[in-house]
N, CA, C and O atoms as CSV, one atom per row, in Angstrom:
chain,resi,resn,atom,element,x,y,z
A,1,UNK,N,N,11.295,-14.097,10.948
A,1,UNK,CA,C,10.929,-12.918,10.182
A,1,UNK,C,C,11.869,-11.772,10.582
A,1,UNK,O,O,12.121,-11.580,11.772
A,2,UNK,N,N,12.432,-10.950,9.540
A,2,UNK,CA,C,13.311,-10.528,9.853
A,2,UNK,C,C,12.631,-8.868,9.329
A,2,UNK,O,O,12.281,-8.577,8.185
A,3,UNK,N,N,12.587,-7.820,10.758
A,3,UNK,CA,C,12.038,-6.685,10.467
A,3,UNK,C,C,13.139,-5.524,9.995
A,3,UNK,O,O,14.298,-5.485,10.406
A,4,UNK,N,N,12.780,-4.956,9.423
A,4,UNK,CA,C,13.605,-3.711,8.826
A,4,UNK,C,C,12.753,-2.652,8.845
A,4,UNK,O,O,11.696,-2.596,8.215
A,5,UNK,N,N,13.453,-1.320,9.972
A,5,UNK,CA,C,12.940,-0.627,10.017
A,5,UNK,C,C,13.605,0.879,9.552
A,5,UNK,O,O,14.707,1.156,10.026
A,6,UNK,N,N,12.865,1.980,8.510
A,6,UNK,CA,C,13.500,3.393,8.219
A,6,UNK,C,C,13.094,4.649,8.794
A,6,UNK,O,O,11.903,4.753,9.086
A,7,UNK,N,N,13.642,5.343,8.949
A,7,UNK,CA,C,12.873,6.524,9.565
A,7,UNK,C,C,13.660,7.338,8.894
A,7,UNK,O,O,14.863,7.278,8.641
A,8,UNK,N,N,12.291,8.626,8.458
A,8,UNK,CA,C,13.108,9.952,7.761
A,8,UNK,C,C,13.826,10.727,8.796
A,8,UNK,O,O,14.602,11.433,8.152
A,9,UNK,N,N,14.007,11.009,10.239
A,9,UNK,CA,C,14.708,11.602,10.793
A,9,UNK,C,C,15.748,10.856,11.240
A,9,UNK,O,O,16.593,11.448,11.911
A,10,UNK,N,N,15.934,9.329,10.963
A,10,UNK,CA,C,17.049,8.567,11.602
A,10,UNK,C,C,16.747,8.317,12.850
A,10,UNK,O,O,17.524,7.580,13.457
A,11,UNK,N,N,15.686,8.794,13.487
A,11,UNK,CA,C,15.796,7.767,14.821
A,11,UNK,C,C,15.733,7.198,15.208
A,11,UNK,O,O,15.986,7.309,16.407
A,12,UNK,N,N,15.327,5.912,14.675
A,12,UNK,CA,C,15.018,4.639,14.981
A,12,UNK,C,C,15.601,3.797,12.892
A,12,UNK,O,O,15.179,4.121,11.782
A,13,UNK,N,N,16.667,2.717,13.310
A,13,UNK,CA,C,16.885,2.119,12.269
A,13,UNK,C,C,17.561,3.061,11.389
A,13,UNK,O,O,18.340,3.959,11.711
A,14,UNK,N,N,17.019,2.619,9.859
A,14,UNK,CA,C,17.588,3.555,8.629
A,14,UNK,C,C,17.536,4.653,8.698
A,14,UNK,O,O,16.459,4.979,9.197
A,15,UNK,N,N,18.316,5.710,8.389
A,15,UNK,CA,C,18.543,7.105,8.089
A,15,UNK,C,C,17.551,7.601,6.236
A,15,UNK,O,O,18.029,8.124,5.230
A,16,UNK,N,N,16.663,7.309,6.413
A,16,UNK,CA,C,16.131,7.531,5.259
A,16,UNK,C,C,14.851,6.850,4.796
A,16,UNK,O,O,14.203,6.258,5.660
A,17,UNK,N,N,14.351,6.860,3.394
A,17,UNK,CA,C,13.012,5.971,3.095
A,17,UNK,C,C,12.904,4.560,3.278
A,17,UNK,O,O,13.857,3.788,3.170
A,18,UNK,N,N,11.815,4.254,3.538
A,18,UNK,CA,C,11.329,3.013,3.218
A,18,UNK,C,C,12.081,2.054,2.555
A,18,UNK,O,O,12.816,1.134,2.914
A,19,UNK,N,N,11.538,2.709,1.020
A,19,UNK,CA,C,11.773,2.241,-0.194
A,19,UNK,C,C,13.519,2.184,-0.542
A,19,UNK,O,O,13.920,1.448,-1.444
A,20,UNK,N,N,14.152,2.742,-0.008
A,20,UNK,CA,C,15.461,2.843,-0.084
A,20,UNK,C,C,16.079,1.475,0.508
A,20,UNK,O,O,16.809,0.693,-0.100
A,21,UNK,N,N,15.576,1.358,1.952
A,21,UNK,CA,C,15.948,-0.180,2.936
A,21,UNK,C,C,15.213,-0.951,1.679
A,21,UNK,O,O,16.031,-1.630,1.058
A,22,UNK,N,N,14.036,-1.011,1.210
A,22,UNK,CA,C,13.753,-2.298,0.885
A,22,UNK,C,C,14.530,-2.634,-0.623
A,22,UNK,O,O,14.856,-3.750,-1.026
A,23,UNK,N,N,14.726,-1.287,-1.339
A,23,UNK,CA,C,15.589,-1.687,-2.549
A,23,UNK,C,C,16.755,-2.560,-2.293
A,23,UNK,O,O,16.962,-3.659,-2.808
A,24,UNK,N,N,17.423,-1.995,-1.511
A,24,UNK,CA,C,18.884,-1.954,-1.148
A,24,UNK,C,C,18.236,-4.038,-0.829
A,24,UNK,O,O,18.597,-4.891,-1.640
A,25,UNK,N,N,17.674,-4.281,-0.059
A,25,UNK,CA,C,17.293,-5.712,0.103
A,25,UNK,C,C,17.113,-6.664,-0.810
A,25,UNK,O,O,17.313,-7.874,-0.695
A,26,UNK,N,N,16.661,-5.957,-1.872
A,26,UNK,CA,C,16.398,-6.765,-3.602
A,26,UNK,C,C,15.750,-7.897,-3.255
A,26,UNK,O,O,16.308,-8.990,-3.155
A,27,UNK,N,N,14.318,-7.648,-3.017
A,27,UNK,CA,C,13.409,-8.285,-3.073
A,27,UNK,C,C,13.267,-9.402,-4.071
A,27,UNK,O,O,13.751,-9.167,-5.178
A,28,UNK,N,N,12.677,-10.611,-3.885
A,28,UNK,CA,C,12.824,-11.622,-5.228
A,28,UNK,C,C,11.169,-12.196,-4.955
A,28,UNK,O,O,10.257,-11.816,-4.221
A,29,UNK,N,N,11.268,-12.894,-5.585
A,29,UNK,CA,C,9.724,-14.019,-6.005
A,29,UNK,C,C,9.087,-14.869,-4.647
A,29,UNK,O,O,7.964,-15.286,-4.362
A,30,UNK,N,N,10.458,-14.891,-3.955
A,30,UNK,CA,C,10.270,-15.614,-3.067
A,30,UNK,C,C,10.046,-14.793,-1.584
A,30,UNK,O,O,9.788,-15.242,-0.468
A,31,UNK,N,N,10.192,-13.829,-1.912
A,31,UNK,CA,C,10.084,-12.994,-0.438
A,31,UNK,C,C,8.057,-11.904,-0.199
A,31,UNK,O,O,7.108,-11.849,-0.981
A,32,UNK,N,N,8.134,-11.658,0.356
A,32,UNK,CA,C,6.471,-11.203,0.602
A,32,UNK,C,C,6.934,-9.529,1.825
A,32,UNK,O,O,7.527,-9.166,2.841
A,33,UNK,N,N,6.328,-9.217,0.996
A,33,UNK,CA,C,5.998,-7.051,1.229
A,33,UNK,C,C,5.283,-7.003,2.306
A,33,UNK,O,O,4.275,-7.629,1.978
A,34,UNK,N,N,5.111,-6.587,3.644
A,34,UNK,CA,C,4.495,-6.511,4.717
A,34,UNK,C,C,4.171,-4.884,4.724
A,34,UNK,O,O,4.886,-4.525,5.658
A,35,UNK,N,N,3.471,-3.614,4.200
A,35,UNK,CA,C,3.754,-2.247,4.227
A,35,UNK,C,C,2.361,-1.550,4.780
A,35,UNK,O,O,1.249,-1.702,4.274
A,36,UNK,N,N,2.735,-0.630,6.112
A,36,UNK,CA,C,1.324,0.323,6.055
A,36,UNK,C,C,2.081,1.589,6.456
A,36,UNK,O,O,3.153,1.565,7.060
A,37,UNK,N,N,1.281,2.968,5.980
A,37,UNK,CA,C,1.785,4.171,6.246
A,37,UNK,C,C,1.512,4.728,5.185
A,37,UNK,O,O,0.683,4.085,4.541
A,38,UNK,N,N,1.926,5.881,4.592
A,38,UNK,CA,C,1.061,6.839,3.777
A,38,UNK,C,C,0.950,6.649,2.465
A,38,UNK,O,O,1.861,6.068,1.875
A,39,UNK,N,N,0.003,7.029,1.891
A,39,UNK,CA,C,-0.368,6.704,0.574
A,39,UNK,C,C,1.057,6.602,-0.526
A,39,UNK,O,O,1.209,5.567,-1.175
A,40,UNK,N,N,1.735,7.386,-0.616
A,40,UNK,CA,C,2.895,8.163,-1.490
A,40,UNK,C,C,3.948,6.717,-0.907
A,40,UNK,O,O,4.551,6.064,-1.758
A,41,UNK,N,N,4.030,6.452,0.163
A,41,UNK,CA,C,4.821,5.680,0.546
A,41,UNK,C,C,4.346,4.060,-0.291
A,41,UNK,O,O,4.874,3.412,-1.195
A,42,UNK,N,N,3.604,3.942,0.208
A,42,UNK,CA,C,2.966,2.361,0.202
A,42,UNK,C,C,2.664,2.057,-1.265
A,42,UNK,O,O,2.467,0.927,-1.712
A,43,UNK,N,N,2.646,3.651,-2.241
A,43,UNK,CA,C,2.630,3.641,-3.848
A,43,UNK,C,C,3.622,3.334,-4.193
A,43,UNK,O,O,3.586,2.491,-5.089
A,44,UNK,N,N,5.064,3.801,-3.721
A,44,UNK,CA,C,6.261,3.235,-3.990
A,44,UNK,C,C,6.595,1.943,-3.684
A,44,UNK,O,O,7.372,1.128,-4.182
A,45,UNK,N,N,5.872,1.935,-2.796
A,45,UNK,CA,C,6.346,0.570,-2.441
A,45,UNK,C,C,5.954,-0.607,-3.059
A,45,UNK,O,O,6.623,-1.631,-3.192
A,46,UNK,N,N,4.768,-0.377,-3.445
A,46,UNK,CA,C,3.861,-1.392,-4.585
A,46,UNK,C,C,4.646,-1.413,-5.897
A,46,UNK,O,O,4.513,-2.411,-6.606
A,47,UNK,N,N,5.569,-0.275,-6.359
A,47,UNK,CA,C,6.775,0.166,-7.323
A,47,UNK,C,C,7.367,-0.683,-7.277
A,47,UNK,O,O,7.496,-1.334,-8.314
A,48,UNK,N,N,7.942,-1.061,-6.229
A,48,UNK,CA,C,9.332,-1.655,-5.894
A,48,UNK,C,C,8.784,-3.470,-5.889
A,48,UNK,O,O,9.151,-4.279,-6.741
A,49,UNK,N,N,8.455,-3.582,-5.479
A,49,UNK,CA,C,7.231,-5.086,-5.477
A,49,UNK,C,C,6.911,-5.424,-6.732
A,49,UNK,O,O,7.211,-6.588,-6.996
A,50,UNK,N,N,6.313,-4.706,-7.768
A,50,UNK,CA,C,6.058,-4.804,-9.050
A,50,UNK,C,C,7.501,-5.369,-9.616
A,50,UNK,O,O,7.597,-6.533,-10.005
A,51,UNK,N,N,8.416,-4.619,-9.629
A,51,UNK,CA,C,10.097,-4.530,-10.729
A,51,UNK,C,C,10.405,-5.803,-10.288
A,51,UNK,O,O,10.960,-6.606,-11.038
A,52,UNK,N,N,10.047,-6.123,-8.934
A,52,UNK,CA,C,10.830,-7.582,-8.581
A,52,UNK,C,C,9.978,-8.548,-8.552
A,52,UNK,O,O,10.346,-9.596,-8.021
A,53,UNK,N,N,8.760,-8.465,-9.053
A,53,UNK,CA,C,7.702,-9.591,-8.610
A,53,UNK,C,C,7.452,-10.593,-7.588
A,53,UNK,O,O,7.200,-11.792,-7.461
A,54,UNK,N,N,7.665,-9.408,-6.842
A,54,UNK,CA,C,8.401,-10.073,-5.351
A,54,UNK,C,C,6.133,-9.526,-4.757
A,54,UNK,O,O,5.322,-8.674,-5.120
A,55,UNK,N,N,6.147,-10.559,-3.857
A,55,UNK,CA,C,4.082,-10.062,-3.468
A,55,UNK,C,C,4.544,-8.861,-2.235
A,55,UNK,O,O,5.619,-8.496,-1.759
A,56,UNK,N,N,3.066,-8.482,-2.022
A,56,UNK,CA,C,2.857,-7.051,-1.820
A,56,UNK,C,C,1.564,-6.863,-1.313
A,56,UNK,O,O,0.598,-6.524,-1.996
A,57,UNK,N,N,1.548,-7.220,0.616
A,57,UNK,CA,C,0.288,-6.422,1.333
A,57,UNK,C,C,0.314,-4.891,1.856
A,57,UNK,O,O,1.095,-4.273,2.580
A,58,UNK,N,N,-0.544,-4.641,1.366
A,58,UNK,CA,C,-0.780,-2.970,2.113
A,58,UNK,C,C,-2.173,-3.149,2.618
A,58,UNK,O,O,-3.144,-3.733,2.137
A,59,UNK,N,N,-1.934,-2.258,4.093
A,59,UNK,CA,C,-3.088,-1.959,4.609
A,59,UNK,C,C,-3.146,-0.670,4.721
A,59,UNK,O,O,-2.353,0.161,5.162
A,60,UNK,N,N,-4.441,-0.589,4.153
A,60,UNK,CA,C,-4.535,1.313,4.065
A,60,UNK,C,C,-5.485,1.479,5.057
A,60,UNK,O,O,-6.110,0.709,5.787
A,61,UNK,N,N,-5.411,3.310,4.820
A,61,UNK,CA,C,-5.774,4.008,5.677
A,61,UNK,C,C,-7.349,4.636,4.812
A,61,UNK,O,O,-7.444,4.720,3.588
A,62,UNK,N,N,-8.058,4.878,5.446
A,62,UNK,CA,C,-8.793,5.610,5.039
A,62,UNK,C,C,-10.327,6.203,6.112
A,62,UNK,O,O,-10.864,5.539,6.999
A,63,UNK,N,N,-10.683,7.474,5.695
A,63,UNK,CA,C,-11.953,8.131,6.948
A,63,UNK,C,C,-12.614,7.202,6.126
A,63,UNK,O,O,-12.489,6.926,4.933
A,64,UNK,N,N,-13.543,6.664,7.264
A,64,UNK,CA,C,-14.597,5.711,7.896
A,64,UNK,C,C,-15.627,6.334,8.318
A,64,UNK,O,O,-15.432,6.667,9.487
A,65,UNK,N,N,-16.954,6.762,7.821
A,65,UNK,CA,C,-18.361,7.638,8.483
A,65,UNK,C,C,-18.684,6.268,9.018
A,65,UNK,O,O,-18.138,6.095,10.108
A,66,UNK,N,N,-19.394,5.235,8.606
A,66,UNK,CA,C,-20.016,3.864,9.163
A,66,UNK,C,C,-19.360,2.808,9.201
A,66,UNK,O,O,-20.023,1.773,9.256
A,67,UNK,N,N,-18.409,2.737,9.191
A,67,UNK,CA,C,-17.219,1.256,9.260
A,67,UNK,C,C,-18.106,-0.146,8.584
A,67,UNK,O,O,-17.786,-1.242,9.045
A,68,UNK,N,N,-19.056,-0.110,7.650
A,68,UNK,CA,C,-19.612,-1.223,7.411
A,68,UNK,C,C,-19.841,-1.130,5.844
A,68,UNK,O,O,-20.508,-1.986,5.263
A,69,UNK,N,N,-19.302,-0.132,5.229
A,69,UNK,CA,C,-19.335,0.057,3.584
A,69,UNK,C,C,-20.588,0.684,3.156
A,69,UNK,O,O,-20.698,0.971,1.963
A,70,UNK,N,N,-21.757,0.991,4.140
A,70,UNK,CA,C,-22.887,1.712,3.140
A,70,UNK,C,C,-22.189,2.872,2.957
A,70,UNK,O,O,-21.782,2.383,1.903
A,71,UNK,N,N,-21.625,4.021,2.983
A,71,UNK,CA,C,-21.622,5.031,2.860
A,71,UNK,C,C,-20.323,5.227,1.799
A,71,UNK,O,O,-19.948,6.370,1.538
A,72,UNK,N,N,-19.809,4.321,1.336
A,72,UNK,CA,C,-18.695,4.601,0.296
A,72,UNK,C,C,-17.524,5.839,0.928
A,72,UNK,O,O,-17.029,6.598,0.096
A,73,UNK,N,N,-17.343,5.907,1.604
A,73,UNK,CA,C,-16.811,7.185,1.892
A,73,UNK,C,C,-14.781,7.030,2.164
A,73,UNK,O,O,-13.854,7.818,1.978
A,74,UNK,N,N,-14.883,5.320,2.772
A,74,UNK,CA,C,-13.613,5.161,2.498
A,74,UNK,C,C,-13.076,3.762,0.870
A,74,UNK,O,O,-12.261,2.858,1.052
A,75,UNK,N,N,-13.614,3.947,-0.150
A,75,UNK,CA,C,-13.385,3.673,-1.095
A,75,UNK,C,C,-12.038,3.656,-1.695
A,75,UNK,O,O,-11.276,4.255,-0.936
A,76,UNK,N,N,-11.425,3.214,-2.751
A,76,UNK,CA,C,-10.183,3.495,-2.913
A,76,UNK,C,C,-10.504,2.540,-5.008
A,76,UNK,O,O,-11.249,1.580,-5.205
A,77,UNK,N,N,-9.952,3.017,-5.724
A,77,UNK,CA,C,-10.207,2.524,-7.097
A,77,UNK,C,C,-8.841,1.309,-7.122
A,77,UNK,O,O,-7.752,1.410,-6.557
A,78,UNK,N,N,-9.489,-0.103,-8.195
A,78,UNK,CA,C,-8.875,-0.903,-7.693
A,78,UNK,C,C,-8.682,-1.045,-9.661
A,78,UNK,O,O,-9.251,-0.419,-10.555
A,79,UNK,N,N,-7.459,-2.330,-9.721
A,79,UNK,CA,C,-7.322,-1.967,-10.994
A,79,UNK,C,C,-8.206,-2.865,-12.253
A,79,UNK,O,O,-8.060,-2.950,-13.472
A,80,UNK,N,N,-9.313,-3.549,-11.130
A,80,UNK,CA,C,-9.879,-4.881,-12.232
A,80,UNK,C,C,-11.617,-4.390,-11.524
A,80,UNK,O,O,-11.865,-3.953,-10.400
A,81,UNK,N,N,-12.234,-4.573,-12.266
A,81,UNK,CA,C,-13.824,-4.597,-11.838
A,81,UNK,C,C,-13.738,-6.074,-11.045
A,81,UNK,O,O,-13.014,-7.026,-11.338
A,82,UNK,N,N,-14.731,-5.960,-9.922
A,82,UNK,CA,C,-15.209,-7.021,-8.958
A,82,UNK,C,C,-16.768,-6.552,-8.639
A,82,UNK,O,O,-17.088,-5.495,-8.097
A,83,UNK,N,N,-17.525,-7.437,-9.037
A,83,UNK,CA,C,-19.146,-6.804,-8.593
A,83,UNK,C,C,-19.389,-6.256,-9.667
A,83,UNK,O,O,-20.540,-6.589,-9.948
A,84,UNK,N,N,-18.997,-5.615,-10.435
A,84,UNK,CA,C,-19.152,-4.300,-11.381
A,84,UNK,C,C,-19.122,-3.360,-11.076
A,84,UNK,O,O,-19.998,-2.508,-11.223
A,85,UNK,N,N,-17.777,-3.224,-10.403
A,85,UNK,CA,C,-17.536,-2.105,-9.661
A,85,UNK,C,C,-16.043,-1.763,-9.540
A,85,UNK,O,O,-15.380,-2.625,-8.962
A,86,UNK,N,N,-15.559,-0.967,-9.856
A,86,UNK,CA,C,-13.878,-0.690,-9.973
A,86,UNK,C,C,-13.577,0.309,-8.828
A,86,UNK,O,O,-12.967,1.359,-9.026
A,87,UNK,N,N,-14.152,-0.172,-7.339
A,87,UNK,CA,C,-13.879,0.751,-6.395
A,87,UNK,C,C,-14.020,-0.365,-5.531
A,87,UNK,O,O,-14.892,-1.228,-5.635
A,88,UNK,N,N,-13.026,-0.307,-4.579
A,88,UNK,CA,C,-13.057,-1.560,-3.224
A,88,UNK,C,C,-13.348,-0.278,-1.964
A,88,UNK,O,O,-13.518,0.936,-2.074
A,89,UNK,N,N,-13.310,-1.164,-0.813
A,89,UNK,CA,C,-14.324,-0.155,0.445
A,89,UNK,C,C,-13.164,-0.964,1.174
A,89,UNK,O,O,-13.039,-2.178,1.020
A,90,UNK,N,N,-12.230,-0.115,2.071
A,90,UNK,CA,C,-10.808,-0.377,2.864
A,90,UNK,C,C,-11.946,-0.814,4.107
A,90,UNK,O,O,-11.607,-1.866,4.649
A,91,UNK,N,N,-12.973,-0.335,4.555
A,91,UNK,CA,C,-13.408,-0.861,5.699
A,91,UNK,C,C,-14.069,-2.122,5.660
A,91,UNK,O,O,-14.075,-2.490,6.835
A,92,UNK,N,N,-14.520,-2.820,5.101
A,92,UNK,CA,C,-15.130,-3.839,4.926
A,92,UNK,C,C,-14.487,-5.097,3.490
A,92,UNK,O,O,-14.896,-6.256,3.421
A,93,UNK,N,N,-13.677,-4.619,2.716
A,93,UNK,CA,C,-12.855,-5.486,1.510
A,93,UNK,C,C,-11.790,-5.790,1.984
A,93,UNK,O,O,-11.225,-6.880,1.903
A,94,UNK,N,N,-11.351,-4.583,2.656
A,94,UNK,CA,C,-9.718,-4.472,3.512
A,94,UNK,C,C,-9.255,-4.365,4.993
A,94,UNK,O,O,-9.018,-5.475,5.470
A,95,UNK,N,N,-9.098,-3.511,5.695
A,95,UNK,CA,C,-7.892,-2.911,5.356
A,95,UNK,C,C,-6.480,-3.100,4.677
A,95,UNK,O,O,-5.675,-2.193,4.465
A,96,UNK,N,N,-6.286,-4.712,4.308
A,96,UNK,CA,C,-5.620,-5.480,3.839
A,96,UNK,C,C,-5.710,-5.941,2.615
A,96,UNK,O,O,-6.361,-6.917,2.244
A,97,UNK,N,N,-4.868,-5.038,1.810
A,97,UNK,CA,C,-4.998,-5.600,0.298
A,97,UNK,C,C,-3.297,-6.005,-0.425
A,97,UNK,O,O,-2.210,-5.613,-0.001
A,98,UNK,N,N,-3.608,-7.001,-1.751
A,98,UNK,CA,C,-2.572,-7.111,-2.378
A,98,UNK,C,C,-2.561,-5.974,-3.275
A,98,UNK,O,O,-3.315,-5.296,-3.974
A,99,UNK,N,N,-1.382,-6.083,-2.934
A,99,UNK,CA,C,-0.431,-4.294,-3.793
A,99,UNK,C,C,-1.279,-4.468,-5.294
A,99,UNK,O,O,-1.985,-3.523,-5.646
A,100,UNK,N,N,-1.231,-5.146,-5.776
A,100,UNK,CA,C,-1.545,-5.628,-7.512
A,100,UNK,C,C,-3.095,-4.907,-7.627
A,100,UNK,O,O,-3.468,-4.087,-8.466
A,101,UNK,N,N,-3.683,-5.359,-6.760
A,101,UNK,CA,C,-5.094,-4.786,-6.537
A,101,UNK,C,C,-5.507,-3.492,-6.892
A,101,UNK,O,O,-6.287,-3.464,-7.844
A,102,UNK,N,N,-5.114,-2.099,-6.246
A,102,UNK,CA,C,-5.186,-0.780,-6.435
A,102,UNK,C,C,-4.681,-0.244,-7.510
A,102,UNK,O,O,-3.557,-0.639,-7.818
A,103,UNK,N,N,-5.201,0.573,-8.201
A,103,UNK,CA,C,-4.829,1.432,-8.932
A,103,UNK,C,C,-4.138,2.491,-8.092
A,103,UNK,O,O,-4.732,3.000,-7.142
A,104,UNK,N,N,-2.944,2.824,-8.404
A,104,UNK,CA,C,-1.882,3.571,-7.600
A,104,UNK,C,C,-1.858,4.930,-7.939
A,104,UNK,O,O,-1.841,5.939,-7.234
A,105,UNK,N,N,-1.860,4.677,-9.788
A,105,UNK,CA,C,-2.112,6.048,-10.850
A,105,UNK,C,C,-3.690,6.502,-9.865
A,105,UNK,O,O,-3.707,7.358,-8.981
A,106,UNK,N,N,-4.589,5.884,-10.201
A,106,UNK,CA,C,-5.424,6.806,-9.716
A,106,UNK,C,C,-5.647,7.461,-8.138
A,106,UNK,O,O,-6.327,8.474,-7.970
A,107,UNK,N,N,-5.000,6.760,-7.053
A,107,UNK,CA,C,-4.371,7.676,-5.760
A,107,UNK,C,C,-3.951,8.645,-5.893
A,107,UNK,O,O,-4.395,9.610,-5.272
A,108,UNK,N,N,-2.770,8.757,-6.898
A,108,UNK,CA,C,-1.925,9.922,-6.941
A,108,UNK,C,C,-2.769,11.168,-6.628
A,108,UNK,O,O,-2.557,11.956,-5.706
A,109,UNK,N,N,-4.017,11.241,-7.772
A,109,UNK,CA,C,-4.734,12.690,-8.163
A,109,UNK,C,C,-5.388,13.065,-6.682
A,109,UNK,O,O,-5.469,14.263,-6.410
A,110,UNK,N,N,-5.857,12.090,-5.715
A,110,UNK,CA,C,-6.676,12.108,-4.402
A,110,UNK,C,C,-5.290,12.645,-3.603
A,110,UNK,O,O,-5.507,13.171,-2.511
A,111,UNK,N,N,-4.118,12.575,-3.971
A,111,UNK,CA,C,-3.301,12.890,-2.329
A,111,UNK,C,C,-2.664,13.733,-2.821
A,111,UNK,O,O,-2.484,13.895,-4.028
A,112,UNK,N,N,-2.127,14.558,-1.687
A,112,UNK,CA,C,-1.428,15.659,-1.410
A,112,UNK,C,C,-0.263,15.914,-0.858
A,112,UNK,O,O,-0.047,16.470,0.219
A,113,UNK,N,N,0.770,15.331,-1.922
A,113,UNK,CA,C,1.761,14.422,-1.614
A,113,UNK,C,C,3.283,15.785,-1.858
A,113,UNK,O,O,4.452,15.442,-1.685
């Protein structure tokens, strides 16, 4: 497994985004997305995964009141109903999801990017 790492100040690895190292890599069908870190990031990155149909785990982040899903509080909108419900719970569904899963459009409006 071969790691690639970016940093926006250059200190460690790439001089720049994420998404920049992994373009520049040209992801294919056959390769698999390993991504965690901030929302805005890991949205692009699900971007870049999509164009190449190349797969796509993200583990998100999200506040946790009870770490066991009663309290909905770390929720996240996903792009298919499951349960009858178009909202997954990162503490108990996830923290580990396929990129395809989330609705990305609807993150955007939640972050403060």
């Amino acid at each position: 497994c071969v790691v690639h790492c970016a940093t926006d100040d250059g200190s460690a690895g790439t001089h720049g985004l994420a998404t920049d190292v992994l373009k520049a890599l040209n992801p294919s069908r056959r390769d698999c997305i390993y991504a965690c870190g901030p929302m805005p990031m890991m949205r692009a990155t699900a971007a870049v995964a999509s164009l190449s149909g190349t797969a796509c785990l993200v583990s998100l982040e999200a506040q946790m009141a009870c770490g066991d899903g009663a309290c909905l509080g770390c929720v996240v909108r996903a792009r298919e109903e499951k349960e009858g419900e178009r909202m997954v719970r990162v503490c108990v569904d996830g923290p580990v999801f396929d990129a395809r899963e989330i609705d990305w459009e609807a993150m955007r409006t939640d972050e403060h990017d």
